[in-house]
C-alpha positions as CSV (number, residue, x, y, z in Angstrom):
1,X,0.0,0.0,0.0
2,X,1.5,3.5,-1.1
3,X,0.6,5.6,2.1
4,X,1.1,8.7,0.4
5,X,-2.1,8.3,-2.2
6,X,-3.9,7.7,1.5
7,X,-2.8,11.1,2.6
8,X,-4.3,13.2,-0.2
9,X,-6.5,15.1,1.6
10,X,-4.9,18.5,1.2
11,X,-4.8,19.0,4.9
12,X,-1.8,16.3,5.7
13,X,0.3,17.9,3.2
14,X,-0.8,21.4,5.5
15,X,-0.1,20.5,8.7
16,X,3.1,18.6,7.6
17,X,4.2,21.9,5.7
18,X,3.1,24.4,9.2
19,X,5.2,21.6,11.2
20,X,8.0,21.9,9.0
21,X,8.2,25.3,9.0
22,X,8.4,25.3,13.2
23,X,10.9,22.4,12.9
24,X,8.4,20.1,14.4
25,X,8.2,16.6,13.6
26,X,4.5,15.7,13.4
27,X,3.0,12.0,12.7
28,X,-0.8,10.7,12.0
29,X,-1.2,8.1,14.8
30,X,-3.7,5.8,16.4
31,X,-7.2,5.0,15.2
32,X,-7.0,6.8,11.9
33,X,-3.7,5.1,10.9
34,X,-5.2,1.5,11.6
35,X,-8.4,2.4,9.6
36,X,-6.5,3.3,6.6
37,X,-5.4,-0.2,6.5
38,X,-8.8,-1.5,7.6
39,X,-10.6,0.3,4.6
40,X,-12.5,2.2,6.7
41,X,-13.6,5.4,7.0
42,X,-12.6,7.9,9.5
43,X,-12.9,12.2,10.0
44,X,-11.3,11.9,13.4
45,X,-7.7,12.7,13.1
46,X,-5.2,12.0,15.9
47,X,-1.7,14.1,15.4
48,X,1.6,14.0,17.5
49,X,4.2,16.6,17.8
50,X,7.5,15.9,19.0
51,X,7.2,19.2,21.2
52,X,3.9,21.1,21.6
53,X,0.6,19.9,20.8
54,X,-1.3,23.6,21.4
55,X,1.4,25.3,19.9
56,X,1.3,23.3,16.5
57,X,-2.6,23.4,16.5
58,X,-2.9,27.0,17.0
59,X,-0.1,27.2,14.1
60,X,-2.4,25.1,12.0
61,X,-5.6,26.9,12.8
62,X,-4.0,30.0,11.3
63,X,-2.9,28.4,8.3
64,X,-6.2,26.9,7.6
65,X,-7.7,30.2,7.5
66,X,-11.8,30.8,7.7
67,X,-14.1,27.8,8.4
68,X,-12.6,26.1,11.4
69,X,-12.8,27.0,14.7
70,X,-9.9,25.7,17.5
71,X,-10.4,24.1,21.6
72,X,-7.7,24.3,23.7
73,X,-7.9,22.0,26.8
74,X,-4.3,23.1,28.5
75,X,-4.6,21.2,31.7
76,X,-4.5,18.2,29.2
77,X,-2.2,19.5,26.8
78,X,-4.4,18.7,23.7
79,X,-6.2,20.9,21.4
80,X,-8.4,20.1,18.8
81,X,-9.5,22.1,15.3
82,X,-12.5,21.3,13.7
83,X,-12.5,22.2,9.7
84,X,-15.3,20.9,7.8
85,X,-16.7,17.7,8.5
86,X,-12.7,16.7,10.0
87,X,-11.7,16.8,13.4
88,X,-8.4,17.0,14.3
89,X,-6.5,16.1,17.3
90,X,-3.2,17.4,18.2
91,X,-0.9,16.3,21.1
92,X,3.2,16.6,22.1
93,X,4.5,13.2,22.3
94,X,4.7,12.1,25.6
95,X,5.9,9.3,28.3
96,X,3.8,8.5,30.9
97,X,3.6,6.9,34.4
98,X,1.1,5.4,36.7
99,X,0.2,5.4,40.6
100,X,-1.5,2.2,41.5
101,X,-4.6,4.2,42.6
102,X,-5.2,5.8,39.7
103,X,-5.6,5.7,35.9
104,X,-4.4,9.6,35.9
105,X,-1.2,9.1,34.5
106,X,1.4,11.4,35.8
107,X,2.6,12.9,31.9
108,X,6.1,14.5,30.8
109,X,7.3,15.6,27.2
110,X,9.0,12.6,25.4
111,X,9.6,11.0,22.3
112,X,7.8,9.9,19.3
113,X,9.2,6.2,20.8
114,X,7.9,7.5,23.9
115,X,4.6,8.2,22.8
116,X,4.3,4.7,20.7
117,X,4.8,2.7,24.2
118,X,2.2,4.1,26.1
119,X,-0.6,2.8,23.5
120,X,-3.0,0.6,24.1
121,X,-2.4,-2.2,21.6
122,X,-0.2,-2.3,18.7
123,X,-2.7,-1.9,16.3
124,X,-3.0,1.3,17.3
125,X,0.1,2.4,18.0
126,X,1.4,3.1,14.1
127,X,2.4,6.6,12.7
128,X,2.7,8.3,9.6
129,X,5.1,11.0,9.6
130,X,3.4,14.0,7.5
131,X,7.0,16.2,7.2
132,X,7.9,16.8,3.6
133,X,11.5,14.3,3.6
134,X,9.5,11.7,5.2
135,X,5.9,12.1,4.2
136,X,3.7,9.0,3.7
137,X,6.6,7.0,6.0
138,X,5.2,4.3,8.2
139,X,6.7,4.0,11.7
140,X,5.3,0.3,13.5
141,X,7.9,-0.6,16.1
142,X,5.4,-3.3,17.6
143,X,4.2,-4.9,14.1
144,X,1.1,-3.3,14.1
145,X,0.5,-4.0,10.6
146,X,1.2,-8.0,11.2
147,X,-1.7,-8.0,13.4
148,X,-4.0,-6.2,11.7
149,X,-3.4,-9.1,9.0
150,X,-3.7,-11.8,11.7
151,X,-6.5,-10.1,13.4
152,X,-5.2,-10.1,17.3
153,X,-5.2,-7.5,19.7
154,X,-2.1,-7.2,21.2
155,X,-0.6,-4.8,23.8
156,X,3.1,-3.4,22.8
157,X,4.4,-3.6,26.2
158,X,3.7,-6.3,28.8
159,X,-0.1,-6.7,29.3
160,X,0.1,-7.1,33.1
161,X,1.6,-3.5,33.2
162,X,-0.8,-1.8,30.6
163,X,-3.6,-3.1,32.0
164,X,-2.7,-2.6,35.6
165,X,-1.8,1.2,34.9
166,X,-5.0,1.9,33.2
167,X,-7.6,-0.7,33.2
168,X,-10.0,0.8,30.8
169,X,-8.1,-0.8,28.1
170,X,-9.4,-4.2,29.0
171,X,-12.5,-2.5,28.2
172,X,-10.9,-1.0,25.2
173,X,-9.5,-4.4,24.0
174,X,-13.0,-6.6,24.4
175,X,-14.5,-3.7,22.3
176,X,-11.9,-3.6,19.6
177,X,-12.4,-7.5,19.1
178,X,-16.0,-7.3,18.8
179,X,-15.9,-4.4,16.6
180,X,-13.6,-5.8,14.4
181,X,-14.3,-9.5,14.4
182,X,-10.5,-9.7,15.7
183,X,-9.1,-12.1,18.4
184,X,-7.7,-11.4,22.0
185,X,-4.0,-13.1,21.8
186,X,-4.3,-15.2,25.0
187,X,-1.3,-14.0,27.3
188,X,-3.0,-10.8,26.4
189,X,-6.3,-12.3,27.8
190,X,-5.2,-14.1,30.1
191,X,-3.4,-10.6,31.4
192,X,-7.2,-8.9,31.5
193,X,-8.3,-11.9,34.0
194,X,-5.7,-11.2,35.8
195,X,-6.0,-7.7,36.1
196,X,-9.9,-7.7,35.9
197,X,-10.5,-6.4,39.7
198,X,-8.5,-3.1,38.4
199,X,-11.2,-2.1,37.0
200,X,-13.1,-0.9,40.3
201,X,-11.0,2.5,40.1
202,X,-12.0,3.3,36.4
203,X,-15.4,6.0,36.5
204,X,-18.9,4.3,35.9
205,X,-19.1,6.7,32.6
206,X,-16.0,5.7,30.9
207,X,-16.8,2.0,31.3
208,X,-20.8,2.8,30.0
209,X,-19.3,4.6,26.8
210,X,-17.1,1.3,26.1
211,X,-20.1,-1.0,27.1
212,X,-21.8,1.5,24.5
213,X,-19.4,0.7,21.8
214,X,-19.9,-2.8,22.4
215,X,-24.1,-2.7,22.4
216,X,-23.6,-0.7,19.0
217,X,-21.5,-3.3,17.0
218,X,-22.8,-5.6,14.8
219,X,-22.7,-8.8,16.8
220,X,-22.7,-7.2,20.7
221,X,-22.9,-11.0,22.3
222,X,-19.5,-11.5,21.0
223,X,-18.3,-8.3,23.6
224,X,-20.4,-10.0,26.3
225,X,-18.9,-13.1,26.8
226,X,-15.3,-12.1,26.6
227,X,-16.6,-9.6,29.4
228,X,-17.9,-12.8,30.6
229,X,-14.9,-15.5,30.1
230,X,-12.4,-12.4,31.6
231,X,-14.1,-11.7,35.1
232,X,-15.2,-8.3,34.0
233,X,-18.8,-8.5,33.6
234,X,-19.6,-9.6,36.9
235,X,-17.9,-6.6,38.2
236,X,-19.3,-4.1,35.9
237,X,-22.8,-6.1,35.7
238,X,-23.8,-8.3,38.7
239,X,-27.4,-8.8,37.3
240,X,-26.6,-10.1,34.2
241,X,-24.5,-13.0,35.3
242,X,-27.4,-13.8,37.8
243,X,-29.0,-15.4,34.4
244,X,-26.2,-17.8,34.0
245,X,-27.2,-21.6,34.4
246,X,-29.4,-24.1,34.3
247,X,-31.3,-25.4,37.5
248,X,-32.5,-29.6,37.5
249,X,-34.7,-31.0,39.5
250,X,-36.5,-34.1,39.0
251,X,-35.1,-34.3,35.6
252,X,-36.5,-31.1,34.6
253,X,-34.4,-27.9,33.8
254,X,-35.2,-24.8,32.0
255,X,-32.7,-22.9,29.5
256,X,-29.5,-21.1,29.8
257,X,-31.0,-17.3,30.4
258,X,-27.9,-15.8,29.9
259,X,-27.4,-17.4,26.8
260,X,-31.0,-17.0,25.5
261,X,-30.4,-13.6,26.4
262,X,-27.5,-13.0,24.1
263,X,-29.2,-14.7,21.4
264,X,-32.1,-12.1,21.6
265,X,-29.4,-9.2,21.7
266,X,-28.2,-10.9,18.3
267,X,-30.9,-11.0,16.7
268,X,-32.3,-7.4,17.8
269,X,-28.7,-6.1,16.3
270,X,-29.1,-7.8,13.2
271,X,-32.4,-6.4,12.3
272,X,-32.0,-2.9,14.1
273,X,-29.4,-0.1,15.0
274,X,-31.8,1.3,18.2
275,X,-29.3,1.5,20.1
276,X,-32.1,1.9,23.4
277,X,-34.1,-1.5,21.6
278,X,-30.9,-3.4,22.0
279,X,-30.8,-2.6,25.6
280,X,-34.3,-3.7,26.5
281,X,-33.0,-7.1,24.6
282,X,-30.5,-7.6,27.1
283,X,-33.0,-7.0,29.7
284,X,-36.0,-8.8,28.9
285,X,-35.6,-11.5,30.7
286,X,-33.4,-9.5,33.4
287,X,-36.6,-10.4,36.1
288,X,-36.4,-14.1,35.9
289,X,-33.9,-15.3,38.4
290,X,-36.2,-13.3,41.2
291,X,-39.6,-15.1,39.8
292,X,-38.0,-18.9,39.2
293,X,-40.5,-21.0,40.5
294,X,-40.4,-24.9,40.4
295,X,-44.0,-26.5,40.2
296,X,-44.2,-29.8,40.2
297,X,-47.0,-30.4,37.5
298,X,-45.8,-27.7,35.1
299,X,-42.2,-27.5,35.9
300,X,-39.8,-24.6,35.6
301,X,-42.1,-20.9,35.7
302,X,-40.9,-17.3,35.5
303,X,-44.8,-15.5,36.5
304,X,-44.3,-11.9,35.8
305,X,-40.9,-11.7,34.9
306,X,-41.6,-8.9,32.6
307,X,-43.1,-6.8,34.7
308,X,-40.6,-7.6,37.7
309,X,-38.1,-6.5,34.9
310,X,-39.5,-3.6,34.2
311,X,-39.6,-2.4,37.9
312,X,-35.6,-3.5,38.0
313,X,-34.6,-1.4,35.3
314,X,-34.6,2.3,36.9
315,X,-32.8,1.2,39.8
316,X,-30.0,-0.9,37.1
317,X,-30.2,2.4,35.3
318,X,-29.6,4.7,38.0
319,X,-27.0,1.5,39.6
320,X,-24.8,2.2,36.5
321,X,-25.5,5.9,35.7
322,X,-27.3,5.2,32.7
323,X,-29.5,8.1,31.6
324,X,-32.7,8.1,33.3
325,X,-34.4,10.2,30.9
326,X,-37.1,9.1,27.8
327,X,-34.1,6.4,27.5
328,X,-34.5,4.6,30.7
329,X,-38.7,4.7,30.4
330,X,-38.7,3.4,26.5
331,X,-36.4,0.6,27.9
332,X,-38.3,-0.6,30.7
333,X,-41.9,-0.1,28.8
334,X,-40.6,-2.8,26.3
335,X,-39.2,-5.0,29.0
336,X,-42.5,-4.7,30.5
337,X,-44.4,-5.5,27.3
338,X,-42.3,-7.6,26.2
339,X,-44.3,-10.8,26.8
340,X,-47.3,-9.1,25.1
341,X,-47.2,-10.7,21.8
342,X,-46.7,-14.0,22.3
343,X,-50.3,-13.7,25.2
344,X,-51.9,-11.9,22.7
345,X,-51.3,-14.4,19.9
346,X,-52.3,-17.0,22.6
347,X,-55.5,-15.9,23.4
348,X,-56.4,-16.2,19.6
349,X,-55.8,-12.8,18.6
350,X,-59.3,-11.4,19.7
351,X,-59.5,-7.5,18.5
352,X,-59.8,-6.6,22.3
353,X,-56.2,-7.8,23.1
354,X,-54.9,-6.4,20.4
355,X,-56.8,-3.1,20.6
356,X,-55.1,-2.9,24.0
357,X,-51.7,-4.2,23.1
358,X,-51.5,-1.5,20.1
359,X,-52.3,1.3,22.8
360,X,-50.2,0.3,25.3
361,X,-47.3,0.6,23.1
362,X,-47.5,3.1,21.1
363,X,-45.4,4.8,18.9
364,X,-43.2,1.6,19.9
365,X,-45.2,-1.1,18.2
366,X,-43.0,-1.7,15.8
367,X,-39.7,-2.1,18.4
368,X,-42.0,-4.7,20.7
369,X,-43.1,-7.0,17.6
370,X,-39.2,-6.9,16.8
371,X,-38.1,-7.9,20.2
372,X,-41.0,-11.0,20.2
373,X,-39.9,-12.5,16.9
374,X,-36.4,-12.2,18.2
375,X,-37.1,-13.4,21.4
376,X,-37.9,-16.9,19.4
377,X,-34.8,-19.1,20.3
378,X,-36.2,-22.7,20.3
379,X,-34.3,-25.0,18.6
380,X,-37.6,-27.2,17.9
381,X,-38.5,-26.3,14.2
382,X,-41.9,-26.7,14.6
383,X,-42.2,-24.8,17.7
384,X,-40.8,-21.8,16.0
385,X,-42.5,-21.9,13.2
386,X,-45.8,-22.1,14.9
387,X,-45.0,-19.1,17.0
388,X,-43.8,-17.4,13.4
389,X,-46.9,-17.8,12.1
390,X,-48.5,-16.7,15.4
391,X,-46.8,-13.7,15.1
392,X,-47.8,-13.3,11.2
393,X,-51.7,-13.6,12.3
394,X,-50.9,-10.9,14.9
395,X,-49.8,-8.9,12.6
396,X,-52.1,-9.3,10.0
397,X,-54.8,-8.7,12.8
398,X,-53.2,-5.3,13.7
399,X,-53.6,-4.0,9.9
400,X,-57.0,-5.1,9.8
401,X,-58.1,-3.2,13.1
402,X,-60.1,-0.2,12.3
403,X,-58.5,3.0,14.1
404,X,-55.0,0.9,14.7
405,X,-53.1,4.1,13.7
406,X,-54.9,6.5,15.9
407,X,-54.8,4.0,19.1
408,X,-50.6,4.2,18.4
409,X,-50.9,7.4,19.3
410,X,-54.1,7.0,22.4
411,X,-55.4,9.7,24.2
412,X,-58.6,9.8,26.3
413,X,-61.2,11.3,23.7
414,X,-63.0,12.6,27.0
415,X,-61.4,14.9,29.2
416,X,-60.8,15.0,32.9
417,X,-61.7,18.5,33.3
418,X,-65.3,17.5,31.0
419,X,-65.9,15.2,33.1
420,X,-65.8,17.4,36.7
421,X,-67.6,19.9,34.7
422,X,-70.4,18.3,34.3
423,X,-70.8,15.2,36.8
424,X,-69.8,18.1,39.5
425,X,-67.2,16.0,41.2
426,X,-63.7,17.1,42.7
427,X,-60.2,15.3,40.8
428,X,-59.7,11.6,42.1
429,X,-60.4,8.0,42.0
430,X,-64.1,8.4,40.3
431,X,-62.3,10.5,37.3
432,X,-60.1,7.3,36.6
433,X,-62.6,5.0,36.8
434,X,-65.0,7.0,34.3
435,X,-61.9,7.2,32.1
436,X,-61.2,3.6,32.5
437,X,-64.4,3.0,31.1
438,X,-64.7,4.7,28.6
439,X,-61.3,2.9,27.8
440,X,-62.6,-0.4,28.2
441,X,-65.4,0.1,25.5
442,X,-63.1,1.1,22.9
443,X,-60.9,-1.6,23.3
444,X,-63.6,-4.2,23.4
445,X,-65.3,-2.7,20.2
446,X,-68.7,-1.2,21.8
447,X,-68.0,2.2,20.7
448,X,-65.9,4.0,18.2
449,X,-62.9,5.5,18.9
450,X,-64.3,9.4,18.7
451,X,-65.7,11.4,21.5
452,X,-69.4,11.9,20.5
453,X,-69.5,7.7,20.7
454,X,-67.5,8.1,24.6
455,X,-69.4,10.6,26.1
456,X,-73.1,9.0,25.1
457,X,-71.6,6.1,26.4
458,X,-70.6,8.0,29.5
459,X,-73.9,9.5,30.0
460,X,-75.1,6.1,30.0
461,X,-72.6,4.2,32.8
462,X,-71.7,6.9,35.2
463,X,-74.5,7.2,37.0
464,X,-74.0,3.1,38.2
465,X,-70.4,3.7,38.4
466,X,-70.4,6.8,40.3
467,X,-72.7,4.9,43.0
468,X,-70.1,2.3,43.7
């Protein structure tokens, strides 16, 4: 590969010219160097100076002109320009060193060599230099490009050390493989088991925007188990392991939860990028080691797991400073419907249940049907195809029901207030159950969904129900 067609971007040949100019030696590194290689696309730009990183960015700012607009975060020493749709990074090379009781690394000016042994992995630790007598020239001290070819993430110093001196890159490492289909080189992992416990000192948020990185890729179960396999999800995710293993008693066990559960996150990922879906995939079934039952007539039972589930997942949220915002609510409503489908399908698909099923979720009809018909694991053929076709009558059923795009969106068609108004009653109980009602009729078909047809029908019930 001739790196020099890769850098044709005007910019390199820029920054490399500014750098020149201030006798700097200045190198693409990291991310955007493996990517080339990779094929893939990238307008984040990391750059190191042998010197400077402000200094050279605010150099390059003015050379760039109009149009981009420069950050300056001196107590880290970075700065970063953003022109157009790039962002670019710049940094002085730099050696770092650790305190056991922190991942803050205690930083001093150093050497492009320097700078290339405190990276994570070798696959990231490449540079281009961008000066004129060397442009387009590939530095790799640690084979970088060898593993990108073998597909093994690999740390450039001794593992035990990088991971003990900052133990987000176990994090970093688990998301890289899953990412990029690659493979953990085993003293590597067997380096992150070892130093999995670190992990306690790292902040709640930098761990969520890995476990992020992981929930977006294309297959996020891959992520999960090597959390798994290296000790690190039971630290960063107690109630997921609870739904490992499989209970026996008088011959009779139920399935692997944890590893249903990753099969639903699989399929979820492979028909949607909702990041938020995804989520309530890993936590459908996150109820069901609190509701195992053993009966001995119908064997293994999880009653209400979904709507235990949904009750957990505020306090997991706000455990893990998650957001708790529409985020957190869409996630546990799914949870909590979850099971919906597959009743509704059971009961024969009356217009009732589905009425009420189409209400209840909403604008999120779409995301629940997903999660059912990927919450089909079964390896009996004929068991899946029946609840397939289940699910295909359900649907069907849902077209065919009269108002079904106005009940995604429900509202009350009588008021609260209207109803005070004019039964001269105070706010309370007897409002709700009035509303309830009126509810109840449209969902079993007795009156249209309009408010003429609710209030006659109103007029007609409130006096019994306001007696009760």
């Amino acid at each position: 590969m001739n790196l020099k067609d890769e850098l044709k971007n005007p910019v390199f040949a820029r920054i490399g010219g500014i750098a020149d100019a201030m006798g700097r030696e200045v190198y693409v590194v990291g991310g955007y160097v493996r990517d080339i290689f990779l094929r893939r696309e990238s307008n984040d730009i990391d750059f190191v100076t042998v010197g400077s990183g402000i200094e050279l960015a605010e150099a390059v700012s003015r050379g760039l002109g109009r149009g981009n607009s420069l950050s300056v975060f001196a107590s880290y020493g970075t700065a970063q320009i953003k022109s157009g749709h790039l962002e670019l990074e710049f940094v002085g090379a730099r050696r770092e060193s650790y305190s056991r009781g922190s991942r803050n690394p205690i930083v001093e000016d150093g050497t492009l060599e320097d700078d290339q042994n405190r990276r994570d992995f070798t696959i990231n630790a490449m540079a281009i230099c961008l000066n004129k007598d060397r442009f387009g020239e590939l530095v790799d001290p640690f084979g970088g490009i060898v593993d990108l070819e073998k597909g093994v993430i690999r740390t450039p110093l001794d593992p035990d050390i990088t991971f003990s001196d900052d133990p987000l890159r176990m994090m970093r490492a688990v998301r890289f493989a899953t990412q990029l289909g690659f493979t953990i080189l085993p003293e590597t992992f067997e380096a992150m088991r070892r130093n999995s416990g670190r992990i306690e000192i790292i902040t709640r948020e930098r761990i969520n925007d890995e476990l992020g990185k992981i929930m977006r890729s294309p297959r996020p179960s891959v992520g999960l188990r090597l959390l798994d396999r290296a000790g690190l999800l039971e630290l960063i995710f107690p109630q997921l392991c609870e739904l490992k293993g499989v209970e026996i008693i008088e011959g009779r066990g139920h399935k692997d939860n944890f590893s249903h559960t990753l099969q639903v996150l699989d399929n979820v990922a492979a028909k949607s990028d909702n990041e938020w879906l995804r989520w309530a995939a890993l936590l459908h079934d996150i109820g069901k080691p609190s509701t195992k039952r053993y009966d001995e007539k119908t064997g293994w039972t999880f009653h209400n797991h979904n709507f235990v589930g949904e009750k957990m997942i505020p306090r997991i949220f706000r455990a893990m400073k998650m957001p708790m915002d529409e985020r957190m609510k869409y996630v546990a409503k799914i949870v909590g419907l979850h099971m919906r489908p597959q009743s509704v399908g059971e009961e024969g698909v009356s217009d009732s249940g589905v009425r009420r099923m189409i209400t209840d979720a909403g604008a999120d009809l779409d995301d629940l049907m997903l999660l059912a018909e990927a919450d089909i694991t079964s390896k009996n053929p004929a068991k899946v195809r029946r609840q397939l076709e289940g699910f295909a009558r359900l649907r069907e059923r849902m077209d065919q029901i009269k108002d079904a795009d106005k009940l995604r969106n429900w509202t009350n068609p009588v008021d609260g207030n209207e109803i005070m108004d004019h039964f001269k009653i105070p706010p309370g109980r007897k409002i709700a159950v009035l509303k309830d009602a009126v509810k109840e009729a449209i969902m079993e078909g007795k009156i249209a969904y309009d408010h003429d047809a609710a209030w006659q029908y109103l007029l007609e019930v409130a006096p019994g129900l306001l007696e009760e």
